[in-house]
Residue frames relative to the residue before (quaternion, step in Angstrom):
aa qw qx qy qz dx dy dz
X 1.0000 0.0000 0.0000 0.0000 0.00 0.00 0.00
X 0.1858 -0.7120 0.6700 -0.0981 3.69 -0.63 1.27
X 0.0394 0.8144 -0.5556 0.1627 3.29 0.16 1.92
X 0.4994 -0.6989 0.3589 0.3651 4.11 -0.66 0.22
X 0.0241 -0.6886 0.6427 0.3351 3.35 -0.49 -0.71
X 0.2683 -0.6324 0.6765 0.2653 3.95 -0.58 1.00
X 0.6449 -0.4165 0.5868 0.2574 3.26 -2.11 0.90
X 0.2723 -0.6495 0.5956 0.3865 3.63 -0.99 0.78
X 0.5462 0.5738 -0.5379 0.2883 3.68 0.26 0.25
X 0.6604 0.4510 -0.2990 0.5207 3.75 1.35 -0.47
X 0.3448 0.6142 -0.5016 0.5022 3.47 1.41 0.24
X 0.7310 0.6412 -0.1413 0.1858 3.35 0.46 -1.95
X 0.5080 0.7417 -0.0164 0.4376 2.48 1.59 -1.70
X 0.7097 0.5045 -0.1659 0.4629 3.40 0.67 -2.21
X 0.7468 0.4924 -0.2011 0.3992 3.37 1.04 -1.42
X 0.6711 0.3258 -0.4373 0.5022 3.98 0.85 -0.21
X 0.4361 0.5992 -0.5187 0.4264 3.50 1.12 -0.92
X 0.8545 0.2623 -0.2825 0.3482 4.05 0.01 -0.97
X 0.6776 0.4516 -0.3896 0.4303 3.58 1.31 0.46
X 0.3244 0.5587 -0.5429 0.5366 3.14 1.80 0.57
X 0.6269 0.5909 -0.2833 0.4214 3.73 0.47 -1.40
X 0.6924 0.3525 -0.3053 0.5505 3.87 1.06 -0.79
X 0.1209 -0.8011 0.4749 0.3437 3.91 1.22 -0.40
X 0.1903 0.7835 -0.5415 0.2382 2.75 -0.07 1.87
X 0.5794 0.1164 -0.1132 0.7987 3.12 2.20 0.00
X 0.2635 -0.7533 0.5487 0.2491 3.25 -1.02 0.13
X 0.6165 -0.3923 0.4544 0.5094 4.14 -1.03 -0.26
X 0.8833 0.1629 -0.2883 0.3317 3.72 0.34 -0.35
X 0.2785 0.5803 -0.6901 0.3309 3.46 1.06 1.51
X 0.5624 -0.5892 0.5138 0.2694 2.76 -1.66 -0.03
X 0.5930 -0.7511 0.1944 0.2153 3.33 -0.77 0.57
X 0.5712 0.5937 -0.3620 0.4360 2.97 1.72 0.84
X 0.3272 0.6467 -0.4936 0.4807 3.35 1.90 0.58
X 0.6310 0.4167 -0.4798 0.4451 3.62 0.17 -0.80
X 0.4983 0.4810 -0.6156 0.3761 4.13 0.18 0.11
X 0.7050 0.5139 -0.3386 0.3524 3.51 0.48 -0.57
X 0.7080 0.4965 -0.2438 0.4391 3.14 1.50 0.25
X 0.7657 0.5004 0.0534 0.4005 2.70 1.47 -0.47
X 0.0446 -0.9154 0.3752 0.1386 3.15 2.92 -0.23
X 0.8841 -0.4026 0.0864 0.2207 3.44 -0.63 -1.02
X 0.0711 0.5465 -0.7348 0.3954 2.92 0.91 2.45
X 0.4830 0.6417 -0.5788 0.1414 3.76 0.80 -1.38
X 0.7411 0.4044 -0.4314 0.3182 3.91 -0.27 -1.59
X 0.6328 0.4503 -0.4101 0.4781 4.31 0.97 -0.51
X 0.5967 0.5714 -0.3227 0.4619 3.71 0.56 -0.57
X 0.7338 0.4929 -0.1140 0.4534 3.42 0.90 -1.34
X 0.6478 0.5195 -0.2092 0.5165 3.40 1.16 -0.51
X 0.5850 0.5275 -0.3089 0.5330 3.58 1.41 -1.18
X 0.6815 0.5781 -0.2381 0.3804 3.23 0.57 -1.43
X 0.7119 0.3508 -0.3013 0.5285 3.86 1.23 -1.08
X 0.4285 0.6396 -0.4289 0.4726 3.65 1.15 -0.40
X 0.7732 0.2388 -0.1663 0.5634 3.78 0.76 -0.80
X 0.7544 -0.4218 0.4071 0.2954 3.62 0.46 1.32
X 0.6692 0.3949 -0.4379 0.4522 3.98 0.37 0.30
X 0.2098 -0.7131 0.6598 0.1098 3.32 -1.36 0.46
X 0.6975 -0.5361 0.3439 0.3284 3.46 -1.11 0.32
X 0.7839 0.4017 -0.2901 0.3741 3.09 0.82 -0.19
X 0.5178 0.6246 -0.3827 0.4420 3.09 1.33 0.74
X 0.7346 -0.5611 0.1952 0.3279 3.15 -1.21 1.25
X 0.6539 -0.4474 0.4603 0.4003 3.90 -0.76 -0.33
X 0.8153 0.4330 -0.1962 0.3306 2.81 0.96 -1.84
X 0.4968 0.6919 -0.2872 0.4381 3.60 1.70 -0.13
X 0.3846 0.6956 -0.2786 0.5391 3.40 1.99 -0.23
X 0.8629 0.2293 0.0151 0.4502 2.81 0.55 -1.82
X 0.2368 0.7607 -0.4504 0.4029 3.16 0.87 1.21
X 0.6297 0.6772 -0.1966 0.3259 2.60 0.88 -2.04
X 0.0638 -0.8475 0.4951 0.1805 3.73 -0.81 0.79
X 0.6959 0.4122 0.1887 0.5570 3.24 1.63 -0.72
X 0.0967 -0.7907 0.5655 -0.2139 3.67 0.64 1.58
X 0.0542 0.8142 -0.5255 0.2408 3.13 -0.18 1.64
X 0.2514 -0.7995 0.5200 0.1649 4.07 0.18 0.42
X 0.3434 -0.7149 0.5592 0.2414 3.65 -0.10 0.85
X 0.1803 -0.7268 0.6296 0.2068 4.29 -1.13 0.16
């Protein structure tokens, strides 16, 4: 059996993607509103997220771009 493990970033992903769906943020906040959701996973979330080259002030929807959560070695 040859089972994935999904990137916890495409977990992450799944989860704003469905509080965009609740419009509770939209695609053009930026991506340091979703700390305000998130209290204190934010500083692990926030770190993954700079680990992959984004900064807070980018958009949400640049998140969700992403097709392909890949960890560099």
């Amino acid at each position: 059996m040859n089972q994935q493990v999904a990137h916890p970033m495409e977990k992450f992903q799944r989860q704003v993607r469905s509080l965009i769906q609740s419009k509770v943020i939209k695609p053009t906040d930026r991506l340091w509103k979703i700390a305000l959701l998130y209290g204190d996973d934010w500083s692990y979330w926030k770190k993954e997220l700079e680990d992959f080259e984004f900064t807070m002030q980018d958009s949400i929807s640049d998140l969700l771009d992403v097709e392909t959560w890949e960890d560099s070695d």
